[in-house]
N, C-alpha and C positions, 0 to 999 in steps of 0.2 A: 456142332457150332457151324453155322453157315458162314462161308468166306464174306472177307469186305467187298462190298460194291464198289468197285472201280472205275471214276468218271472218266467219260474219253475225253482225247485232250485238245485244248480249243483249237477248234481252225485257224491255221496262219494266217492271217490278214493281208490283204493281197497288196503286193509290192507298186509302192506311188508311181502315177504317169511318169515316164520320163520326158525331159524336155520337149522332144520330137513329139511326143502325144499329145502335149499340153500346145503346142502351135498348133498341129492339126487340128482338134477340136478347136479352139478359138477361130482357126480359117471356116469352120462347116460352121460355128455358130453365126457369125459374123454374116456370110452367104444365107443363113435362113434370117438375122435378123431386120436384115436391110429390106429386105419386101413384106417382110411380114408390117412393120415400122408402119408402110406406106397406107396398110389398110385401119389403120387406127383415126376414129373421129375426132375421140376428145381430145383435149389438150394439144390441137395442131400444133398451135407453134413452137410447145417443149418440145413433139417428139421432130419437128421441123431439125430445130437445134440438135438433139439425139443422133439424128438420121444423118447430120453432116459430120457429126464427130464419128460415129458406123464410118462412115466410108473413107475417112482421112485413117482411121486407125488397121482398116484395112488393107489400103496403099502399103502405110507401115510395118504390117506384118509380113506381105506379099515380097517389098524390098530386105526383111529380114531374114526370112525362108531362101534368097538366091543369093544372101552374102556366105562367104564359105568357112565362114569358122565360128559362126553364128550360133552352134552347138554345146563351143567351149567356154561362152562365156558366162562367168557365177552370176552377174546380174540377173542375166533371164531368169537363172531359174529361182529368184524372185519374183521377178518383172509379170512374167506371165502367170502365173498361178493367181497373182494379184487379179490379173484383166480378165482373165477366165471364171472368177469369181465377178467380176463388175458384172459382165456379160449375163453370166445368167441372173443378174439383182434385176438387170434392164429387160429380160426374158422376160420376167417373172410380171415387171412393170406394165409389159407390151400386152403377158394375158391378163392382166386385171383390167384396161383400158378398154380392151376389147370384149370385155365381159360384161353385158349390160345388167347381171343382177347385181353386180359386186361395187357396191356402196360405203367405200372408205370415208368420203368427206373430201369435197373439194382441197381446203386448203391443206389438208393430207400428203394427197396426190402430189398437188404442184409440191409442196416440200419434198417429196421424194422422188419427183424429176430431175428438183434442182437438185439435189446433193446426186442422182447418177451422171446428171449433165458435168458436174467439178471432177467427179472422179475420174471420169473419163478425160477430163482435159488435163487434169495432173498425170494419168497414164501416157496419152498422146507427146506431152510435153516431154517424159522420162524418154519415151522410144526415141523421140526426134533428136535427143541429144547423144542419145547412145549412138545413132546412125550417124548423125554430123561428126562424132570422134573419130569415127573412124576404125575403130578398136573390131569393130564387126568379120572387117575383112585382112587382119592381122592374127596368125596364128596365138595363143593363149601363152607358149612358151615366153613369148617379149613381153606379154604383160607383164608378168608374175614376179621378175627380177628386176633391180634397177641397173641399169648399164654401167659396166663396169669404167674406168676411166679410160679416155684413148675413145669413146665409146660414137659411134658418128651421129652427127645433130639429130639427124632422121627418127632413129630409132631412141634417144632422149628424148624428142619432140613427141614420137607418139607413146612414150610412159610418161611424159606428164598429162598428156590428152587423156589418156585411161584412167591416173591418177584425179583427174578433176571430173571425169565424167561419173569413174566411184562413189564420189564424194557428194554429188550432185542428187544423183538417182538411186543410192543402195541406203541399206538400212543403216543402221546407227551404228554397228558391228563394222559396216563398208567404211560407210562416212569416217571412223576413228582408224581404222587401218590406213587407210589412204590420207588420212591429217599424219599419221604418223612417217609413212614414205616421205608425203612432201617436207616434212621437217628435215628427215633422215638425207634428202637429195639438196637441199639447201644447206645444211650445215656442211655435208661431203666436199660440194662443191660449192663455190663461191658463183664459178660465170655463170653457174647454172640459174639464177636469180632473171638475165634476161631473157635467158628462154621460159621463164615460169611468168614472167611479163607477158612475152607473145603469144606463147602459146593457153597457157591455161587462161579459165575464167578468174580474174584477178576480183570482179565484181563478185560473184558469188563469195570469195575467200573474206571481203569486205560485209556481204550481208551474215557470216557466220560470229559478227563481231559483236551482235546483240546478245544483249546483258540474257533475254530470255532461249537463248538456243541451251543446248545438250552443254552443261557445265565446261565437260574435257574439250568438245568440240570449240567451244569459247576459246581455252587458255590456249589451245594447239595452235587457234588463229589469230589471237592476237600474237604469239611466237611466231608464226610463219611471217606475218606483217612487218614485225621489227625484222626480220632478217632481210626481207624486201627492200623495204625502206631505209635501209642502213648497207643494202649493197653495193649500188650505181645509181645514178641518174635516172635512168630508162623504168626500172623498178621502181624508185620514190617516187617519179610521175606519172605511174600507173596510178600505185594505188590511192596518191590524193586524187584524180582524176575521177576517179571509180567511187570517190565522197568518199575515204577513209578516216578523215581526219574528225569528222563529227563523231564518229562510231570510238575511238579513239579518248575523245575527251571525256565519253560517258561515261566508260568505262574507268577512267582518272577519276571520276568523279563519287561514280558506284560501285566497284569492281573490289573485290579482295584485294589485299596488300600487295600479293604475289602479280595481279593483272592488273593494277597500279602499274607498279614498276616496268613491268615490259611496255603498256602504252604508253606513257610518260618518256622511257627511250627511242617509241617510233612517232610521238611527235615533234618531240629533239631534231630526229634525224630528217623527219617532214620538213620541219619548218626553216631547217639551215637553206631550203632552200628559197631563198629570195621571192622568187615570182609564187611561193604557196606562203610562206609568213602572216600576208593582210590575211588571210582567211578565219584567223583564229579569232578574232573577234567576229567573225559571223555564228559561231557558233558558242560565245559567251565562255571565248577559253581565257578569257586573261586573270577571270578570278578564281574560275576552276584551278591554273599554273599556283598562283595566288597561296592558294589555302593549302595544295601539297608540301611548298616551300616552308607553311606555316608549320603544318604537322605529318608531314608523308614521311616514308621511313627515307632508312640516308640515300639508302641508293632512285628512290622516287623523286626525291629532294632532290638532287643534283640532277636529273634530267627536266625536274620542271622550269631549274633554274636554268639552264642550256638553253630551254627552247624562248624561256623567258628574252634572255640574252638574243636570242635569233630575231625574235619578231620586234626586239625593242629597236632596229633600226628603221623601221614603217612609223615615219610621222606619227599618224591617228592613232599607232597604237600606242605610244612613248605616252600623247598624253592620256589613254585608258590607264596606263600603267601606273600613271600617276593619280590618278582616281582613286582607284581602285588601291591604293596601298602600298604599292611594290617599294618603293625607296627603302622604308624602315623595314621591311623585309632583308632584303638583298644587305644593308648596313650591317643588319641583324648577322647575318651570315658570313660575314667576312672576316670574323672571328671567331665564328662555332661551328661550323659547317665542315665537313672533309677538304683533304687540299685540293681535290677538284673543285668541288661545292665552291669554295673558296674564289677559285683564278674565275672560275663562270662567272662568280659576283662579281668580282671587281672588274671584268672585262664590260659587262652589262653595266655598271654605274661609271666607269669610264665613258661610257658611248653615250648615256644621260647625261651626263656635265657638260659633254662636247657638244649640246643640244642647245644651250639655251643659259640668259642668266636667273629661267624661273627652276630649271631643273636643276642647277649649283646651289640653290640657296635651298630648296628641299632635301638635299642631298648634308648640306650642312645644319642644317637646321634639326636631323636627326642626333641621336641620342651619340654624341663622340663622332662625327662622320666623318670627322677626316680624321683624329685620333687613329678609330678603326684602322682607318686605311695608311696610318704611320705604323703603325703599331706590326701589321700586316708584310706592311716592307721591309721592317726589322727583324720579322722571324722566318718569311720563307725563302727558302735556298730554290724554287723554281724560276725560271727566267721568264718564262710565258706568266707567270701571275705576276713578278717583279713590274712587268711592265706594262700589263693593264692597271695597273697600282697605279704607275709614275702617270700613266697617261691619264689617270682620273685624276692625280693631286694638280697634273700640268694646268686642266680644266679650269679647275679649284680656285686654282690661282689665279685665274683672273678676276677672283672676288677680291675686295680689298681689306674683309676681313680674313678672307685666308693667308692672303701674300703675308698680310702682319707674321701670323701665324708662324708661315713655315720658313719667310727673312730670320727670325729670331731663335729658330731652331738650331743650333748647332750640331746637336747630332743627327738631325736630318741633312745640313748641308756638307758635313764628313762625311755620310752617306752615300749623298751625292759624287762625292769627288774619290770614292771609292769606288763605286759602279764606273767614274768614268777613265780608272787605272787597270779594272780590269773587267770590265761586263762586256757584254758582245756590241757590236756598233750603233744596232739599235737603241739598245738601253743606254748608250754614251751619249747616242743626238738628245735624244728626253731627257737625259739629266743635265748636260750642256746647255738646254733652252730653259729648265727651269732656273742654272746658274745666272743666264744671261739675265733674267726678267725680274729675279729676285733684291729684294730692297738689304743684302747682307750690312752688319756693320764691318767697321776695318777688321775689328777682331775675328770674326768670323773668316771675313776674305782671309786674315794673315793664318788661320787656323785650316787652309788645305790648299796653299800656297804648290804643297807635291805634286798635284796634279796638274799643273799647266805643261809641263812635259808633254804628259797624254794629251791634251787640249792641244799643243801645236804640232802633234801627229796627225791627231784624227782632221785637222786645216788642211791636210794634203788629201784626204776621201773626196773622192765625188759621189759617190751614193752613201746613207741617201740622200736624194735633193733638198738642199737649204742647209747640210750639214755646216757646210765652210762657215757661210754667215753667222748660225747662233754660237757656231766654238771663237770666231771673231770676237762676236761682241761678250762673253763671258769672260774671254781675256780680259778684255777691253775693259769690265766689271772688276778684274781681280787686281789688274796690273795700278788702279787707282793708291794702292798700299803701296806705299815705299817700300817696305821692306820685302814686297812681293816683285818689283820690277827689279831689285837688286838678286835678289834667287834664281829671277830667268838670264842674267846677263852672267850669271857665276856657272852656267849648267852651261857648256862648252857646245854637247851634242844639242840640245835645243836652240841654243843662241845660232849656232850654223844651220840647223832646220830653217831657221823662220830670216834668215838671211838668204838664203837656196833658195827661198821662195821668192824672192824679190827679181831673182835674175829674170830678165823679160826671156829667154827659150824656156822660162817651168812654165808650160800652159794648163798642169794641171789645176792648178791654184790663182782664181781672178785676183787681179793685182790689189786690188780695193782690200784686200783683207789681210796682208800681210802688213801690206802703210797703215792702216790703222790701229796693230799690236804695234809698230814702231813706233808709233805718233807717240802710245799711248806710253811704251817704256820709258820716251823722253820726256813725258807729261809732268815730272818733278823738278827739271833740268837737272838734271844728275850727271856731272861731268865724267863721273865712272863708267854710270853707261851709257855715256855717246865714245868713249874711249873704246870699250867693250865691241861697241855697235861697227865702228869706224874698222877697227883690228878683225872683226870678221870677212868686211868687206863690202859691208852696208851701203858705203859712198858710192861707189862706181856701180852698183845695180841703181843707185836712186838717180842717179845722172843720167844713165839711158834711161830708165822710166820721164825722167824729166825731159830728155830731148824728144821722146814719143808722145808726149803731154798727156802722160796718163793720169787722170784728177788723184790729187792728193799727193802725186809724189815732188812736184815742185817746194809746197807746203813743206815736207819730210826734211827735205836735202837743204832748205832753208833754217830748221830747229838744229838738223845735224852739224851743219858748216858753221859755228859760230867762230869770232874774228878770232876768239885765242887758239883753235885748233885749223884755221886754214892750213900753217904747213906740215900738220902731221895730215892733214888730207890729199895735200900735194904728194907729198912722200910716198904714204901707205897707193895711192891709185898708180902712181909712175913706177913703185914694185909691184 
């Protein structure tokens, strides 16, 4: 039996150029294709164009070959194997041109000029960016890591430069690694946002927003976006600047649920900004915001409603917005919506009523719209929605079908006189001015009678401005019940409050406003409380008011001093 035949075994395949091979050959092809180039008839003026991009790309490689670490960098050894292949497609070009049997077909030819002429200017463009990074003449070890904290500007500045030039010029494998550093150095750090402002391509980050790029590369950018835009100033004004915000909406518009939501939070955060707001109807966002609010998930929903809220302080767009639907939206939502969702509404239909009396009456002319917004103040315990609430009812009320409404309310105006026993100062001025402007009956005034206590506290605030006045004049509203000017003259600490304020050295309190809670306590003639008034000490502040001839206190010392109590007025002033 003859042995088996035993095949030998294949030759090793010979080990790929390395880097250094792959430049040298491109520099010898380059040097043979530039003159050869010149002896070509046809097609002058492609290989005209050819011949210039030859020699810009050889500049290029000439400046890469004496940068010093030009070796270590992973792009080349894409970059050039790429060009090295272009090179010889345009070799190949140069000897057919020049070969007068070889009869491809005009319009052939020029199609396959033009496609080596792009390729070559998409290679020229990759190298030029690589070279302006800078990355060339930086050792590979600083690429590769992100700087740790403490870490100095310089060397952050030139990893986000590598980080953006990856992303720019490497393959799809680069481009996702390097989306992912930049997320990974944004989330780490915060300040880092402005240097990914200055330093990186902010524009390119914004053309990676199209709906048709690489899916991941999509979602990474529109996440690096919102971190931008939701970091500082300097970062939001890049990237509206750099046309962010249209790439953004389309993406609201056509984007999965998941790239909903993150654009929807960075046109939120775009548009809080004032001087970007108008833009959103350039690009047909009001109805895009619109339709989220109608059916986007929750967390989409409340930043469409945010931004809503943002841009509804821009005249033009208040009335798109009402065009366009938004009132019965936003209504809609003030009762279904999360408690964010919630306060965004009512703070946005707050700012609509305070617009106009066409925006109050669509505002009410919706389905419950100020219900809603009673309804709304009754169950949330936030102070920030409590008071875009009151500042939309304040609106409100200056319809004359609302004031009915909420004069007749009694648990709205308990309400009221509850926020202003214990709510923060702001929410006391708002519900003070609605006390003041409301049409109550007696019963109602005599039904939160507890609260003028707080009311000739908060007379002694000077911020915020106009405070004194509307707690004045709700007094002034409440003290018309008898049995409500009897309650403040039996309440010891208060009766001395609003007598302290008469003394002419309280400058914090203009005198106009305490003479006219007096006026109004003796507006019954109530001889118990000018008794009350007198025993505090009432007389003798209204007499220097009156020898100072401060308006209305002459008036005062006049109802006060009647003939049967002259000499308990003698008395009480001479002790």
């Amino acid at each position: 039996m003859h042995p088996a035949t035993v095949s030998p075994p294949p030759p090793n395949p010979p080990p790929p150029p390395t880097t250094t091979q792959t430049l040298d050959e491109i520099t010898t092809l380059l040097c043979h294709l530039l003159p050869y180039s010149l002896s070509v008839k046809s097609f002058s003026t492609r290989w005209q164009i050819i011949r210039s991009k030859l020699a810009t790309l050889k500049s290029s490689i000439s400046e890469i070959s004496d940068s010093p670490h030009w070796s270590e960098n992973p792009l080349l050894q894409t970059l050039l194997p790429n060009l090295l292949s272009t090179l010889h497609r345009v070799q190949t070009l140069c000897d057919q041109c020049s070969d007068p049997s070889f009869n491809p077909g005009k319009l052939l030819m020029q199609s396959d000029l033009d496609m080596a002429t792009g390729w070559l200017s998409k290679q020229i463009q990759d190298l030029d960016l690589l070279l302006r990074s800078g990355v060339l003449r930086q050792s590979n070890a600083i690429v590769l890591s992100q700087p740790g904290p403490g870490s100095a500007k310089e060397d952050l500045g030139f990893y986000i430069k590598d980080l953006f030039t990856r992303l720019q010029i490497g393959g799809i494998e680069f481009k996702k690694k390097a989306m992912e550093s930049l997320l990974q150095l944004l989330s780490d750090d915060e300040k880092s946002a402005s240097l990914v402002a200055r330093e990186g391509n902010v524009g390119y980050l914004v053309h990676l927003l199209d709906l048709n790029t690489h899916p991941s590369l999509v979602e990474h950018a529109v996440s690096a976006v919102s971190i931008l835009v939701s970091a500082n100033d300097l970062s939001r004004k890049c990237v509206f600047e750099e046309g962010g915000l249209g790439p953004l909406l389309r993406i609201i518009e056509s984007g999965s649920m998941g790239l909903k939501e993150k654009a929807a939070m960075a046109v939120e955060a775009i548009t809080a900004d004032s001087d970007n707001a108008w833009a959103i109807s350039a690009y047909g966002g009001v109805s895009i915001l619109i339709e989220v609010c109608k059916s986007g998930s929750i967390a989409a929903q409340s930043h469409a409603v945010g931004a809503i809220r943002n841009v509804s302080t821009v005249e033009d767009i208040r009335v798109s917005l009402a065009e366009e639907g938004a009132i019965p939206v936003l209504v809609q939502l003030l009762n279904s919506g999360t408690a964010l969702t919630q306060e965004k509404s009512a703070n946005c239909i707050a700012i609509l009523a305070s617009s106009g009396e066409n925006f109050r009456e669509l505002i009410l002319l919706q389905d419950k719209g100020l219900q809603r917004l009673l309804q709304l103040l009754h169950e949330s315990s936030n102070s920030d929605t409590v008071e875009h609430v009151l500042r939309a009812i304040y609106s409100l009320s200056a319809s004359e079908s609302a004031s009915r409404v909420l004069s007749s309310s009694t648990s709205f105006i308990i309400q009221l006189a509850e926020i202003i026993k214990q709510g923060n100062i702001v929410l006391q001025h708002i519900s003070a001015s609605l006390l003041a402007n409301l049409s109550m009956s007696d019963g109602n005034k005599g039904a939160i009678s507890g609260c003028m206590g707080s009311l000739l506290k908060l007379m002694e605030s000077v911020k915020p401005d106009g405070i004194q006045e509307v707690v004045a004049n709700a007094l002034v509203s409440l003290l018309a019940v008898r049995s409500n000017r009897k309650d403040l003259v039996r309440d010891e600490k208060s009766l001395m409050r609003l007598v302290q304020m008469l003394d002419p050295r309280n400058e914090l309190v203009s005198k106009k406003f305490p003479l006219a809670v007096v006026s109004a306590v003796m507006g019954g003639g109530s001889q118990g409380c000018r008794k009350k008034l007198v025993a505090a000490g009432a007389y003798g502040y209204l007499q220097r008011l009156t020898e100072r001839e401060v308006a209305g206190a002459k008036k005062a010392l006049q109802r006060l001093s009647g003939n049967r109590l002259k000499s308990i007025f003698s008395r009480t002033w001479r002790e």
